[in-house]
C-alpha positions, -999 to +999 in steps of 0.1 A: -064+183-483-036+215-489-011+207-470-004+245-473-036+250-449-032+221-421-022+229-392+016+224-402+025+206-366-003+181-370+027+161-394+051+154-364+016+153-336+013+124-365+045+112-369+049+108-328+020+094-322+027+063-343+062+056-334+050+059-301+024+035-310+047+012-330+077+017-308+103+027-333+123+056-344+097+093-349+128+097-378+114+069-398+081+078-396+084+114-409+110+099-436+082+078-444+059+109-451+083+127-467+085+102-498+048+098-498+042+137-499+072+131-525+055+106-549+020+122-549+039+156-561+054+136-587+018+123-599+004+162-600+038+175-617+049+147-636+068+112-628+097+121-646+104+147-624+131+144-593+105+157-567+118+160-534+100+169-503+119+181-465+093+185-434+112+207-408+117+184-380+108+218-355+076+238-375+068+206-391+068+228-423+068+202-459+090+220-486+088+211-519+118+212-542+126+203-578+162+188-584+177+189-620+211+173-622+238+188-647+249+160-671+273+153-703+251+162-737+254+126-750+240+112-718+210+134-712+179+110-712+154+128-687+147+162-699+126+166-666+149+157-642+186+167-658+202+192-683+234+198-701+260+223-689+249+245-716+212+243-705+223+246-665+238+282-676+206+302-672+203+289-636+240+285-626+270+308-627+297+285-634+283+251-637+301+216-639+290+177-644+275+168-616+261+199-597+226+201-589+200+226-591+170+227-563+146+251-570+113+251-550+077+244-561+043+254-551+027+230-524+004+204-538-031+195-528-035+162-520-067+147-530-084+115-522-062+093-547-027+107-538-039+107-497-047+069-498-013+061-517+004+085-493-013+067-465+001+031-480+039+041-485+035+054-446+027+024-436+045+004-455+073+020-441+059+019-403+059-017-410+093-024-423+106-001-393+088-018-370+100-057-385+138-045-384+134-035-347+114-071-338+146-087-356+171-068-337+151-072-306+146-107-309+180-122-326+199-110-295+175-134-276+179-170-298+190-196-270+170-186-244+138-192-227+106-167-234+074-169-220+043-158-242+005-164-244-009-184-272-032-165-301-045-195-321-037-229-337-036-233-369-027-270-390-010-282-359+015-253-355+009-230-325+012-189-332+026-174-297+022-134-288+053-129-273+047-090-269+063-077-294+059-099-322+046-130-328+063-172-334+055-197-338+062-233-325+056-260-351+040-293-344+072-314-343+086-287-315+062-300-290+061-324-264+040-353-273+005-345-277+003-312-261-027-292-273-031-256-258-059-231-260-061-196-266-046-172-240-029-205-222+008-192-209+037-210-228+073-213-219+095-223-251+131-218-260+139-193-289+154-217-311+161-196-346+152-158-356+155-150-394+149-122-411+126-131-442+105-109-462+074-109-446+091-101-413+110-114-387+103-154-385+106-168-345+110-203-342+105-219-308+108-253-292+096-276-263+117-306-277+153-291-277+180-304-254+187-273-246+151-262-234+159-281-203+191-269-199+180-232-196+148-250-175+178-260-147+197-227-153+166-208-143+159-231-108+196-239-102+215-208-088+249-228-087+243-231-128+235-198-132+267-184-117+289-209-132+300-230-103+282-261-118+282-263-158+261-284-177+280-307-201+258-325-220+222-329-230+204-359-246+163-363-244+137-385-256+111-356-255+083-362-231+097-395-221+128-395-205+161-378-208+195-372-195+220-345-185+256-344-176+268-318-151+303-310-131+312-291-101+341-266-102+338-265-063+350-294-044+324-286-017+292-290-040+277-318-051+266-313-088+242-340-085+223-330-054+223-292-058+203-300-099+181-321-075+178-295-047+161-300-015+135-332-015+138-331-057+119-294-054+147-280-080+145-315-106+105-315-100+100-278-109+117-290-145+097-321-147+064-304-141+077-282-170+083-310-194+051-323-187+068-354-164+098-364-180+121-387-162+154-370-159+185-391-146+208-363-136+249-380-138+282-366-129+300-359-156+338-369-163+368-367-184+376-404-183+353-415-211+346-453-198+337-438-161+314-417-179+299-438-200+292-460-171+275-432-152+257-424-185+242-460-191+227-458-152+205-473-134+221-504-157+256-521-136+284-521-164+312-549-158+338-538-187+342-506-215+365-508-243+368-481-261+377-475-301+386-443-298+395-440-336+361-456-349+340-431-319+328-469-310+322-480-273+315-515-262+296-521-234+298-557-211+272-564-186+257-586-161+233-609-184+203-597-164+212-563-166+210-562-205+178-553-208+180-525-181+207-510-200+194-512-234+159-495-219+124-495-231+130-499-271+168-489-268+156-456-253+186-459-224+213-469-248+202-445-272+203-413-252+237-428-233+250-425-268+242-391-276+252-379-245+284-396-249+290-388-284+296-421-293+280-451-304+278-480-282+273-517-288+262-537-258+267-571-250+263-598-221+290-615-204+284-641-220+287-631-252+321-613-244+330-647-229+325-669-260+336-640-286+371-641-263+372-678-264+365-679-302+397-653-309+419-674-280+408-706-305+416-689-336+451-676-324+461-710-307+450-722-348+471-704-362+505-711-345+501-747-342+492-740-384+521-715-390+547-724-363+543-765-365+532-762-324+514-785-305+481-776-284+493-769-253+526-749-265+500-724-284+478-718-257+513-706-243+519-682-266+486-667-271+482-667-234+510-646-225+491-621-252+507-629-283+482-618-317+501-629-344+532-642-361+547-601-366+551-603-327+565-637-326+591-628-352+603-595-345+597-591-307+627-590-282+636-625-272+635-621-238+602-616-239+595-652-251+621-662-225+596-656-196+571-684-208+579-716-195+597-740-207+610-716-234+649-719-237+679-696-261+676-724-287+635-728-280+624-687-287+650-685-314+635-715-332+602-701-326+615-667-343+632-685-371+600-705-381+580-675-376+603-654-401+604-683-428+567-679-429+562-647-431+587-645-459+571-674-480+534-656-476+553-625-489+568-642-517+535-659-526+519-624-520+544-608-543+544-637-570+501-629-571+504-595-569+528-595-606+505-621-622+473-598-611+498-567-632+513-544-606+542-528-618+573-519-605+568-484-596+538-496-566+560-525-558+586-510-549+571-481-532+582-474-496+557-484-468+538-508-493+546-543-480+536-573-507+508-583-490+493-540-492+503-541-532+485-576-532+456-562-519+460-530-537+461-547-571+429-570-564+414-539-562+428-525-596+451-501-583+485-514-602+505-482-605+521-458-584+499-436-605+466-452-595+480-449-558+481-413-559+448-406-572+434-425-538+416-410-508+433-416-475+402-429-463+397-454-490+431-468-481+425-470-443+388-467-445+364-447-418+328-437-411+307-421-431+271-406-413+244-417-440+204-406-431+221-397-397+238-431-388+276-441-387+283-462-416+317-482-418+336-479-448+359-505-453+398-491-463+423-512-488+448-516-461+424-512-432+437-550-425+473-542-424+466-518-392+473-485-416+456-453-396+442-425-421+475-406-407+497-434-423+477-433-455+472-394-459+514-392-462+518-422-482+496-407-506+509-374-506+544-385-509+530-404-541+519-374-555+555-356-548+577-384-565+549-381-598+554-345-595+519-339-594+525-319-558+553-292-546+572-308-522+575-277-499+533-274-504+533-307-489+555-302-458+537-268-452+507-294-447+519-313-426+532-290-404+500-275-402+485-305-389+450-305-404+437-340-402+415-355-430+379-351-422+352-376-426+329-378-456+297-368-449+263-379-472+231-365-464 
């Protein structure tokens, strides 16, 4: 086919027609033709050749030109497509590095070879338009809910028209052991769009927390306009799950409006999730209340909270324990992840003897330390003494308010409690030179004989070794391994040293070895930035 004797409008009837088809830009389309007409010119002229071709966007009129760039003599390599300044003369009037000169050629025919390649760059072209507009389209969308119509199955994994494009939701993205059918209706949530090479990839899920949070945003209007938010999600996909919500208006109940009238709201979600139990809780600053809330329908009697450690212990009712741990730890388990921490549960009972063992052990060691009989140690560690630091250094008139404590009784109890702290850190000190620590940890400030002790069992005998620690292998931390909290154990975890403490005794190591500028160091520390955790995958 001459392109010389088509009808010359046929090109944009063409070019309309497909984006029309394709829904993208008529622009791309004809650019599209334009380097097809331009490559099959090159194959009847010569591929060395800068052929380029222009279609008049009005008459739809192709013209072919011929561009020959002016270039320096030494770095003339294309004969076909560029010339020297000397060469460029018989064209140009006054020509310089870097000019161009378009002349135009005659119209090829396109025969049944350079048509079908023509045809292929078009539609590769088409194709690549018509991927960057499903990517734009659909990456504006990620974290939200879609409905679509299932196309086919394949290995598990189920391929969803979802109009413009297709995604997929994989086999671990559904809820139990849902099987679906061509043409069934879907509802997923749009949980990643990325752009690969073969085209926009959409990944959706069934499972995601947040599948049923946009599930109650859609059937609860108070969610949707913000005056109840949604604070947390945890689910057990298919089974069971939880969600946290809060009112920001006193006059609406959080609770009732995510049930709605007779559970219609709750039941519409349920139906969706193909009957998961959903315990709906109020959320709250106060983490105890809302941990209690969280472990529901299970009665709590006592929280204590490690807020350093993100630990949570949990006392109740001896036949409540089951009830709270749930069906294979499934109510514990989703507690914790909507509380963010993790949570150790234990009876009464067991709180009861584990208190009675530390009250044992503390009345122990002052009738060991402080030469005390029975009863006079129960006294002590009943009025919440812990150890012999608090005997020795606390305000006497603290000790005056147990009975039968006199002047002369607390300041004998001080005095005996002083000698024996001072003997342990002579002993401590006495082991801590025979194990080789030198001077220069020993008598580092903040280090207390019992830390260099401990420091030097451990092989860290110099002020140098000190510095080269990690605050959190000094006052130890958690570490999330396979995706579980794993205690590490710190040097001086036992002498009650925070990572805070050990982060500036290190650094101030570092700054008396010279290793670190002491104004780089204060600039830290004014800039706040706590040490992170280590994390392993």
């Amino acid at each position: 086919m001459a392109i010389t004797s088509a009808n010359q409008l046929e090109l944009l009837q063409t070019a309309e027609a497909v984006a029309r088809e394709k829904m993208i830009d008529p622009v791309l389309v004809i650019e599209a033709m334009e380097e097809s007409l331009a490559r099959a010119a090159k194959s009847r002229y010569g591929s060395e050749m800068d052929i380029r071709v222009k279609i008049d966007r009005k008459t739809g009129r192709a013209q072919f030109t011929r561009v020959r760039t002016v270039v320096e003599d030494e770095e003339l390599e294309n004969y076909q497509a560029e010339f020297t300044v000397q060469q460029a003369k018989q064209y140009m009037a006054d020509p310089k590095v870097g000019d161009t000169y378009v002349e135009e050629v005659p119209p090829v025919d396109l025969g049944r070879i350079a048509a079908q390649s023509a045809k292929q760059v078009i539609l590769q072209k088409v194709r690549e338009a018509e991927r960057d507009r499903q990517f734009e389209e659909f990456k504006d969308r990620n974290g939200t809910i879609i409905n679509g119509q299932v196309k086919r199955e394949e290995y598990g994994n189920v391929i969803v028209d979802v109009g413009r494009g297709e995604a997929i939701l994989r086999r671990n993205e559904k809820i139990g052991r849902e099987s679906y059918r061509p043409g069934d209706r879907i509802r997923c949530y749009i949980k990643d769009v990325r752009r690969e090479a073969r085209g926009p990839q959409i990944f959706l899920s069934r499972t995601d927390p947040q599948f049923m949070a946009e599930l109650f945003k859609m059937e609860v209007p108070e969610i949707y306009d913000g005056i109840i938010e949604i604070k947390a999600v945890a689910r057990d996909p298919g089974s069971r799950a939880k969600i946290a919500v809060i009112s920001y208006d006193g006059s609406i109940d959080p609770v009732g409006a995510c049930v709605g009238m007779r559970g219609s709201r709750v039941q519409a979600v349920v139906n969706e999730l193909q009957g998961e139990k959903i315990d709906i809780i109020p959320w709250n600053e106060d983490i105890p209340t809302f941990l209690v809330n969280a472990l529901q329908p299970a009665e709590v009697s006592k929280v204590v909270l490690d807020e350093d450690a993100e630990r949570i212990e949990v006392v109740v009712p001896d036949e409540q324990l089951s009830l709270a741990i749930g069906r294979r730890g499934q109510n514990v388990r989703l507690a914790s992840q909507l509380t963010g921490l993790d949570i150790d549960i234990m009876t009464e009972e067991e709180d009861s003897k584990r208190r009675q063992k530390e009250f044992e052990e503390r009345t122990q060691l002052f009738m060991d330390t402080l030469d005390l009989d029975e009863f006079f140690a129960q006294l002590l560690v009943s009025e919440g003494f812990t150890n012999l630091e608090e005997v020795a250094y606390v305000d006497q008139d603290e000790l005056l308010v147990i009975d039968g404590v006199d002047e002369s009784t607390a300041l004998e109890l001080q005095t005996r409690a002083r000698e024996h702290l001072e003997a342990q850190a002579a002993a401590a000190l006495a082991n801590a030179r025979e194990l080789g620590a030198e001077d220069s940890l020993i008598e580092f400030e903040g280090l207390t004989p019992q830390m260099v002790e401990a420091l030097a069992k451990d092989g860290i005998k110099t002020l140098e070794d000190f510095a080269t620690c990690a605050d959190w292998e000094l006052a130890g931390g958690w570490t999330s391994v396979n995706g579980e909290r794993v205690k590490d154990d710190g040097l001086l975890e036992p002498f009650s040293v925070d990572l805070a403490e050990a982060q500036n005794m290190v650094m101030t190591a570092r700054v008396m070895l010279g290793w670190v500028d002491p104004t780089e160091a204060d600039a830290e520390d004014e800039d706040g930035e706590e040490p992170s955790e280590t994390e392993e995958a």
